[in-house]
Residue frames relative to the residue before (quaternion, step in Angstrom):
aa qw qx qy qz dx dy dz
X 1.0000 0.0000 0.0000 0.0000 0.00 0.00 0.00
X 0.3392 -0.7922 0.5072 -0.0067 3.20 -0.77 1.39
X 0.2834 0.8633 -0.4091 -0.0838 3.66 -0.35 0.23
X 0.3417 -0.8377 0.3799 0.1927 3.24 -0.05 1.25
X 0.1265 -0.8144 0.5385 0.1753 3.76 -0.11 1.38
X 0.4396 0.6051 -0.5791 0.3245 4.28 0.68 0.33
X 0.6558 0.4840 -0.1980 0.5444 3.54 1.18 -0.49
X 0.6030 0.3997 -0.4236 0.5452 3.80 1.00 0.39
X 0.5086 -0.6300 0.5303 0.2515 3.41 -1.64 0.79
X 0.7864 -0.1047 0.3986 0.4602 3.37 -1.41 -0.59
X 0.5705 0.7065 -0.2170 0.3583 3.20 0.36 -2.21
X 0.8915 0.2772 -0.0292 0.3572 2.96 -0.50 -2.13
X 0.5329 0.5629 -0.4367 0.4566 3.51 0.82 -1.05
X 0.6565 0.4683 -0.3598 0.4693 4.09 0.26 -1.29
X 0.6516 0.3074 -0.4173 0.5538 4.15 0.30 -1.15
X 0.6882 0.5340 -0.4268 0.2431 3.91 -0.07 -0.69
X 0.6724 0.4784 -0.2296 0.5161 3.28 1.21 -0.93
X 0.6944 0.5047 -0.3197 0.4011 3.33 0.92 -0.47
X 0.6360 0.5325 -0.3081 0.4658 3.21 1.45 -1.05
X 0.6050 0.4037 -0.4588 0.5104 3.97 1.39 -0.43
X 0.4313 0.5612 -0.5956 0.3799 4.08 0.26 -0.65
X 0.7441 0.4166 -0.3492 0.3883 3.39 -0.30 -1.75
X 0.8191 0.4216 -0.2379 0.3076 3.70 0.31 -0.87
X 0.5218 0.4761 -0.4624 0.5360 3.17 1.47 -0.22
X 0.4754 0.6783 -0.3368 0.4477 3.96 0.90 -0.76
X 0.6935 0.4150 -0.2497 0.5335 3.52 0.29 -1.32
X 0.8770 0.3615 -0.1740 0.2644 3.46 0.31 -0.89
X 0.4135 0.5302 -0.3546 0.6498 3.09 2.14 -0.02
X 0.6306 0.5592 -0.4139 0.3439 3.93 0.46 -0.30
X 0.6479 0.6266 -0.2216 0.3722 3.21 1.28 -1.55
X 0.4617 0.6766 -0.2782 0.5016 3.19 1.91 -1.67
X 0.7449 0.5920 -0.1638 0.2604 3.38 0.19 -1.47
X 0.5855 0.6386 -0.0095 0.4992 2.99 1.41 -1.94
X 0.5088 0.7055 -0.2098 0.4464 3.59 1.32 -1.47
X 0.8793 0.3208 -0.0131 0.3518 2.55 -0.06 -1.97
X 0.6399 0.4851 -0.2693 0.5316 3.32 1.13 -0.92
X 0.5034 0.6008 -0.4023 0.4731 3.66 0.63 0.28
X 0.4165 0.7108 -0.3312 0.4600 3.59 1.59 -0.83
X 0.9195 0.1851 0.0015 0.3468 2.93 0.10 -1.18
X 0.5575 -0.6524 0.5029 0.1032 3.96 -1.33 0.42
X 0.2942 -0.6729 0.5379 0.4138 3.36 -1.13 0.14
X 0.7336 0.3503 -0.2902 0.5050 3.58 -0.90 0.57
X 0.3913 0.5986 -0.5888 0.3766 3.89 0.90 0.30
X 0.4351 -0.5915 0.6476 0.2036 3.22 -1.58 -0.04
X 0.1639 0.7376 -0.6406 0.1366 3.67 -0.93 1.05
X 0.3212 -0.5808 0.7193 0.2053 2.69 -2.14 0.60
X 0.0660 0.5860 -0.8068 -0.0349 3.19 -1.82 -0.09
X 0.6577 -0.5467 0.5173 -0.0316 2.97 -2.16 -0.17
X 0.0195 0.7353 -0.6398 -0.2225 3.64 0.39 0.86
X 0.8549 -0.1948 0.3607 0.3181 2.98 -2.51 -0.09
X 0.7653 0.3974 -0.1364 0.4876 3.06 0.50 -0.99
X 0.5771 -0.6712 0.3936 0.2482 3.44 1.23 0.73
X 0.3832 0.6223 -0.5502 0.4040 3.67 1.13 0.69
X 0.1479 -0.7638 0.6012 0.1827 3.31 -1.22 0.26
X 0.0427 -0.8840 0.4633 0.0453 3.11 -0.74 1.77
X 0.3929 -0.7287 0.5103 0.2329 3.87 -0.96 0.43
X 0.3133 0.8151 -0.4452 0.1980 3.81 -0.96 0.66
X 0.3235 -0.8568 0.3570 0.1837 3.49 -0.47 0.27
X 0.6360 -0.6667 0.3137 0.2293 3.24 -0.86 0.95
X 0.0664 0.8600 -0.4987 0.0858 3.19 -0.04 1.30
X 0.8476 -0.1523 -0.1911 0.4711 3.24 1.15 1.13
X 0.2565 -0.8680 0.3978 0.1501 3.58 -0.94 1.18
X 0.2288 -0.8749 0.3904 0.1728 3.29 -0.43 1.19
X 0.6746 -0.4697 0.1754 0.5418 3.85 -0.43 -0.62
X 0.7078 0.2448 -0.2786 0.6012 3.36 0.92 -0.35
X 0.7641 0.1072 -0.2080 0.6012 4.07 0.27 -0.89
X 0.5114 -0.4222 0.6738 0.3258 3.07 -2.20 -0.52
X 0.3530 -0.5457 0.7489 0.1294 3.47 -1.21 0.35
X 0.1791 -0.7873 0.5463 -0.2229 3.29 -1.04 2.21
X 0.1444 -0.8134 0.5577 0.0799 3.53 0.16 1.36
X 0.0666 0.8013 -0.5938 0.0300 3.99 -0.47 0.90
X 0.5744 -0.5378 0.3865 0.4811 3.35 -1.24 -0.01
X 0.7250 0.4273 -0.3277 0.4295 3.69 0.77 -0.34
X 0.8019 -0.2923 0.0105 0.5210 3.46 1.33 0.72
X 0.3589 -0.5973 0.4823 0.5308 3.53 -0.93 -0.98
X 0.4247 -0.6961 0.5776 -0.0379 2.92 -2.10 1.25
X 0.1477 -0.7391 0.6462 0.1199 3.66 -0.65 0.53
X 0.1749 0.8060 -0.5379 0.1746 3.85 -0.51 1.08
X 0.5538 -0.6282 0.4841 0.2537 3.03 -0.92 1.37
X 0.5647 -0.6161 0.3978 0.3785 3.63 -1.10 1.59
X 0.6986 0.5419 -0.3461 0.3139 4.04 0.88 -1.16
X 0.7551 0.3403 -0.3650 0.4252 3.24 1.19 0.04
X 0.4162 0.5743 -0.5010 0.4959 4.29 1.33 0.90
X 0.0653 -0.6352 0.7676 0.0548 2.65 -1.81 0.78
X 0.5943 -0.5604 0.5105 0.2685 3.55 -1.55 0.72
X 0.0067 -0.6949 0.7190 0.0109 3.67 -0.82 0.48
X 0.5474 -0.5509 0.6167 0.1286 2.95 -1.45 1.63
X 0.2232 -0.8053 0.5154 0.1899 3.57 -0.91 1.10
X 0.6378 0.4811 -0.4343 0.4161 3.48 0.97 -0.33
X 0.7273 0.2207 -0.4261 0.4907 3.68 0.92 0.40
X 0.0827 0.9025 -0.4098 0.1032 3.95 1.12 0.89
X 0.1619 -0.6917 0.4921 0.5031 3.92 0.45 -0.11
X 0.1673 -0.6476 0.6740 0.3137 3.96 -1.57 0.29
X 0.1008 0.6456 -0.7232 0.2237 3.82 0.35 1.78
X 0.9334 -0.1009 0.0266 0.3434 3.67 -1.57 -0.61
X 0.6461 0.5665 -0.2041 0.4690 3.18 1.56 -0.50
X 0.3187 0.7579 -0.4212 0.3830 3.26 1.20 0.65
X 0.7291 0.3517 -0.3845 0.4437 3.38 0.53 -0.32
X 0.2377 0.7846 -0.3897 0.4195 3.83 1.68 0.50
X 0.3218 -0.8187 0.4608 0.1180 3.73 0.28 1.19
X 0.0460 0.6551 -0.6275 -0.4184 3.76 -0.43 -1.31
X 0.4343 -0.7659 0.4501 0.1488 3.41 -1.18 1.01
X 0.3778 -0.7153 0.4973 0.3136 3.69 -0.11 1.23
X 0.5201 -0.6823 0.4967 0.1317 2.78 -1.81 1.15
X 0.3387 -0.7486 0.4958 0.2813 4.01 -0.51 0.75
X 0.1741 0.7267 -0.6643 0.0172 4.06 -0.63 0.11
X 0.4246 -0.7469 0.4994 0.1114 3.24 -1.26 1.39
């Protein structure tokens, strides 16, 4: 699908762009949604700060866009695309030992 924008007004160019935003939106959510589906409260993950630490901790709550990351060096809010799962029976027990796992409630 071709669409020739020399032949759109003012007008159209503003609904067109708006009508892609919303879709690029919708489809970055789903992305989001995806991933965040990965994952659990009470899993264990790593990720990466900025600064290229790597930190370990456990998911102690998923929100709409990030998860909420209990660690020993606080809590973290991290987008789901940037956790991975870590197998606890091969977990290191380095600094992140004092990382808890947070019992699960079921009515």
């Amino acid at each position: 699908m071709v669409i020739d924008l020399t032949k759109l007004c003012e007008d159209e160019l503003i609904e067109l762009n708006q009508r892609i935003v919303e879709r690029l939106q919708l489809i970055r959510s789903a992305k989001s949604l995806t991933q965040l589906a990965r994952f659990s409260v009470g899993m264990v993950v790593e990720f990466h700060t900025e600064d290229g630490q790597r930190r370990t901790g456990t998911v102690a709550r998923l929100n709409r866009r990030t998860a909420t990351i209990v660690a020993a060096s606080g809590r973290w809010r991290v987008s789901p695309s940037l956790l991975r799962a870590v197998d606890t029976s091969q977990a290191s027990t380095g600094s992140d030992s004092r990382v808890v796992r947070m019992p699960t409630h079921r009515s």
